[in-house]
GUKOLMI-313723 format. One record per residue (C-alpha): residue in three letters; x, y, z. Coordinates in steps of 0.001 Angstrom, whole numbers, plus 500000, padded with zeros to 6 digits. Example, Ala and Ser with C-alpha at 12.3 -4.5 7.8 and 13.67 -1.06 7.14 Angstrom:
<pts>
ALA512300495500507800;SER513670498940507140;
</pts>
This chain:
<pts>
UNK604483313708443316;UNK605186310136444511;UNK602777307843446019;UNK602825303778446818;UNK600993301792448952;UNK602106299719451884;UNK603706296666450701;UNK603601292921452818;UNK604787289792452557;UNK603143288417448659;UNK601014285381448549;UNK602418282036450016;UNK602533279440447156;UNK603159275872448941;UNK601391273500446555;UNK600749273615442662;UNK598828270447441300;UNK600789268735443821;UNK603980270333443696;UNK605733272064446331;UNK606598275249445239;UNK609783276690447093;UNK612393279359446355;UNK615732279082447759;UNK616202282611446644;UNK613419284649448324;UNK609990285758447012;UNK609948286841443044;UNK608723290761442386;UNK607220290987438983;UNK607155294880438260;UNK604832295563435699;UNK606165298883433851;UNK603209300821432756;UNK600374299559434628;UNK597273300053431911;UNK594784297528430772;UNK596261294971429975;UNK598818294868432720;UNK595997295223435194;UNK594306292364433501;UNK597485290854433832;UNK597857290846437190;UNK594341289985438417;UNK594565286736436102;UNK597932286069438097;UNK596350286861441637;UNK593178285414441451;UNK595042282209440203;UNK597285282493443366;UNK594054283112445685;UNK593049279664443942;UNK595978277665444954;UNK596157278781448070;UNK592739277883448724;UNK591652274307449814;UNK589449273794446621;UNK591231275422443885;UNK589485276262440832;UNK591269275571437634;UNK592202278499435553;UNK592512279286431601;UNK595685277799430109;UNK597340277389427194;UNK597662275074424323;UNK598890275093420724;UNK596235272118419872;UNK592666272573420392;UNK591479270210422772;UNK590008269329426190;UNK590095269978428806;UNK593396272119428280;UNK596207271042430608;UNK598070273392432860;UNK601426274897431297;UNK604606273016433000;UNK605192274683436211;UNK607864277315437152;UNK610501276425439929;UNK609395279957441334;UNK606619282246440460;UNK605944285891441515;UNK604518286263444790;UNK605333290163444861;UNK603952293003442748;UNK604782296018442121;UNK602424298465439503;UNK604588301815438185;UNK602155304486436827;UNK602598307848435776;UNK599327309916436536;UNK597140309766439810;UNK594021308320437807;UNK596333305154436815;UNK597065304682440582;UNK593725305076441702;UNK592410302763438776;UNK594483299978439772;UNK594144300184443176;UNK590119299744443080;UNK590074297255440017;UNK592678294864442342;UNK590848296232445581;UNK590934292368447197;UNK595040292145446569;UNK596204295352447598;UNK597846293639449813;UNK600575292368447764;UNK600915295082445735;UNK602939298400445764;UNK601425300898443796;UNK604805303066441884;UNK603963306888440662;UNK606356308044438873;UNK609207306002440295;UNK610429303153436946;UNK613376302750437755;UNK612569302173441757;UNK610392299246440426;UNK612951297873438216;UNK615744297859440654;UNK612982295802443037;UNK611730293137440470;UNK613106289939439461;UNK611010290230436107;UNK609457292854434527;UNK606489293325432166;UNK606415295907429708;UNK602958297117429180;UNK603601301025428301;UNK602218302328425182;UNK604369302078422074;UNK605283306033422064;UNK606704305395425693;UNK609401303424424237;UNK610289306486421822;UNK610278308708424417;UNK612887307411426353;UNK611179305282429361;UNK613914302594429089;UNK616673305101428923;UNK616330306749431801;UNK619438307089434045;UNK620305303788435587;UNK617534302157433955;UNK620248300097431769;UNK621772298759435220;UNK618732297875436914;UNK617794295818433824;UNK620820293795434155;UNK620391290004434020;UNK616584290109434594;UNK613689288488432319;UNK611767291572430623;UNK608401290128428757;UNK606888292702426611;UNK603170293435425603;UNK604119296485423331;UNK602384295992420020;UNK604194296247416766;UNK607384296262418600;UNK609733293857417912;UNK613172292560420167;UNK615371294580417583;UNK613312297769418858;UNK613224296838422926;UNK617363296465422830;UNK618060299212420632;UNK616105301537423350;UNK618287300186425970;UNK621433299546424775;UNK621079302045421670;UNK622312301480418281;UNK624574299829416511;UNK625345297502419204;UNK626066293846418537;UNK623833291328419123;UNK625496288397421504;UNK624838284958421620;UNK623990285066425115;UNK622755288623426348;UNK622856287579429316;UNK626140286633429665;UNK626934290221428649;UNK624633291621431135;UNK622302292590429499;UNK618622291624429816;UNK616517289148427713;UNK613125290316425870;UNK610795288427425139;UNK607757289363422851;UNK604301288455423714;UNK601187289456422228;UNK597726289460424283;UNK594513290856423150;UNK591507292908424320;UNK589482289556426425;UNK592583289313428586;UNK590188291449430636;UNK588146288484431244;UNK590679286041431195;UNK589992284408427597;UNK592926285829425820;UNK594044284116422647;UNK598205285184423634;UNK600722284644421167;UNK604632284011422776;UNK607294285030420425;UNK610723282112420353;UNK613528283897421266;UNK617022283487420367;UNK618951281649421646;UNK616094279945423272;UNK615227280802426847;UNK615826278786429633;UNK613164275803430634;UNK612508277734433623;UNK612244280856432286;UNK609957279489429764;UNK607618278044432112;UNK607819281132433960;UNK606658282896430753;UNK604058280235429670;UNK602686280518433114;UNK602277284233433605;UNK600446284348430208;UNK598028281424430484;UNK596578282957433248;UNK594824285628431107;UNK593642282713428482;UNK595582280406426193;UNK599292280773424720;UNK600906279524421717;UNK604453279693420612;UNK605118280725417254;UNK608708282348415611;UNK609152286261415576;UNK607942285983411825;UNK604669284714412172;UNK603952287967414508;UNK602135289752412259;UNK600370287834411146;UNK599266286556414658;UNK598629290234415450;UNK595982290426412563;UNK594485287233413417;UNK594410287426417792;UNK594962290992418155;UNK592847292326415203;UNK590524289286415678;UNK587921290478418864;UNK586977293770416224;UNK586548291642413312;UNK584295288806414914;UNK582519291467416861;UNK581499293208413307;UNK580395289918412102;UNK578073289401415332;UNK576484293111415119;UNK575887292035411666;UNK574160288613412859;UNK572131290608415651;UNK571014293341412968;UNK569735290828410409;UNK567675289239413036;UNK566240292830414393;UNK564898293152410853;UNK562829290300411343;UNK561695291397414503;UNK563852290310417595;UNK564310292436420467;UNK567723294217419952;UNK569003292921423598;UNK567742289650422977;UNK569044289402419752;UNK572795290443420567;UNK572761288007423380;UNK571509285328421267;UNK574137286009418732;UNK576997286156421124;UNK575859283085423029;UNK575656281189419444;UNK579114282535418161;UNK580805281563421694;UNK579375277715421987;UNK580915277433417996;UNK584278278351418940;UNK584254276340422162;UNK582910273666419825;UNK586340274230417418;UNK588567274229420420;UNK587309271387421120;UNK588492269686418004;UNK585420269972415657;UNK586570271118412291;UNK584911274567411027;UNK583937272952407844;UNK582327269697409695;UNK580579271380411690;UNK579234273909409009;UNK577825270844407126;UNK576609269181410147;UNK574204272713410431;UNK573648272969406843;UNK570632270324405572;UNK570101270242401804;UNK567235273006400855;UNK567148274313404211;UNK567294278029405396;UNK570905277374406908;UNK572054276601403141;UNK570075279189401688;UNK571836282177403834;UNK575108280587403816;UNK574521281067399427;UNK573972284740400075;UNK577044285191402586;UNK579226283230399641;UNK578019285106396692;UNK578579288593398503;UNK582118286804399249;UNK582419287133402985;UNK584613284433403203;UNK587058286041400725;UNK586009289730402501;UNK587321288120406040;UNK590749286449404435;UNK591476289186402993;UNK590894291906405576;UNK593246289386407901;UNK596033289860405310;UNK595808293726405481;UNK595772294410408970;UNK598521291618408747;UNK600609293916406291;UNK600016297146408097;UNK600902295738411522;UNK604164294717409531;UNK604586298777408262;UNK603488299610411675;UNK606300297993413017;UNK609003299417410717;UNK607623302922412518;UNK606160303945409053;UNK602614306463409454;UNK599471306066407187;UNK599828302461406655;UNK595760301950405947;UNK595904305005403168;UNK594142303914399586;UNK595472300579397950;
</pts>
């Protein structure tokens, strides 16, 4: 069964921080290819930033940096940015879901079941936000897929996938990689690596470098897109991993460390509620306090007075060697998102 909604004209764009922002070539259809979570987030970051330019007090949004300070500039703006969406799903609960989560854009968006490669022949970039198993399974070889790719700007979100993987399920195996894919026709992938609070537009994105390097406008494009849904950093395809541990693994590790917080201070009689809030609330105003240039171990001594209670838990948390705990449970899920990525099963069995 195929369904989409009625598509219109996509938001008008005319000024950007001052900048007029004009397209020669027509409005820009970002297709989002698997339209789950994250792409959803995705998108609402993107239109509710649009809604804000267009308006005659825009607010600022989240961007990105790769130095903590602030307030955090705006990435450099793209000569064009998408103005058109289009969301391809597979089952009728997907379309439903995004059509009520983006309720106030529907508007500009057409709403794909079953219909890829329809929504890749229509976009001018696309983002990959399937599940991993997808990409086995053949969603990027379906018939004409490999033309409809041609030339365009494909960012992925797939997790533990890396550019090596994305070609080979296009252009199969074996073939060599060129200088310039797109002056072979092909299509240029570029990694990126979101986590869980893109939903509310704080995430922490990592931007793999590609090579050769991508164009300035196509990396503003990129940048752009991505920052709003949070902040973006650059780092090379290496350093993936390891950023997957830290940002992707991260929200699950801090969140065990403030259910920890909230249950010590249950024991000595908070209110559960009260407690949780109190711990989020005091975990959130550190980090912003970090981003905003205040070094972790400054600001742990600025807290810590000589013979107070502050020193005395932060003994207890070093001789049961959190600190080493919380390195070291970084490097694993670094390692396993590694193994993960060379397809290999069971990578969390006993050490």
């Amino acid at each position: 069964m195929s369904t989409s909604e009625t598509q219109t004209d996509g938001l008008n764009v005319p000024h950007v921080n001052g900048h007029t922002c004009t397209s020669t070539n027509g409005e820009m259809t970002l297709t989002v290819l698997g339209c789950g979570t994250l792409g959803i987030a995705i998108l609402s970051g993107i239109l509710t930033s649009l809604s804000s330019l267009n308006s005659s007090d825009p607010s600022p949004s989240p961007s990105g940096t790769t130095t903590p300070a602030a307030p955090q500039p705006e990435p450099h703006l793209p000569p064009r940015v998408p103005s058109r969406f289009i969301a391809c799903v597979t089952r009728d609960a997907s379309a439903k879901r995004v059509k009520t989560t983006l309720s106030s854009h529907t508007s500009s968006i057409t709403i794909l079941q079953n219909e890829n490669l329809k929504g890749v022949q229509q976009a001018d970039v696309v983002l990959l936000g399937c599940k991993p198993k997808n990409l086995k399974d053949g969603i990027l070889r379906e018939p004409g897929m490999r033309e409809a790719l041609r030339g365009k700007l494909v960012i992925s979100i797939l997790a533990g996938t890396p550019i090596e993987s994305l070609e080979e399920s296009v252009y199969g195996s074996g073939v060599p990689a060129e200088k310039d894919p797109l002056a072979e026709g092909k299509c240029r992938f570029v990694r990126v690596m979101p986590n869980t609070a893109s939903l509310i537009r704080s995430s922490m994105t990592v931007i793999a470098d590609s090579a050769p390097p991508l164009s300035s406008s196509q990396t503003a494009l990129v940048s752009w897109i991505l920052s709003r849904i949070g902040r973006v950093v650059h780092l090379p395809p290496y350093m993936m991993d390891a950023a997957t541990a830290l940002c992707g693994s991260g929200p699950a590790f801090f969140a065990l460390m403030l259910e920890a917080m909230a249950d010590g201070a249950v024991a000595m009689g908070l209110p559960r509620a009260e407690a949780q809030t109190m711990a989020a609330q005091t975990m959130k105003g550190t980090a912003e306090m970090v981003l905003n240039g205040q070094h972790p171990a400054l600001l742990r001594e600025q807290v810590c007075t000589p013979g107070g209670c502050t020193a005395g838990g932060l003994q207890v948390l070093e001789d049961g060697r959190v600190r080493a705990s919380v390195a070291t449970g970084v490097r694993t899920a670094s390692v396993a998102a590694s193994r993960l990525g060379r397809g290999e099963q069971g990578v969390n069995g006993p050490r």
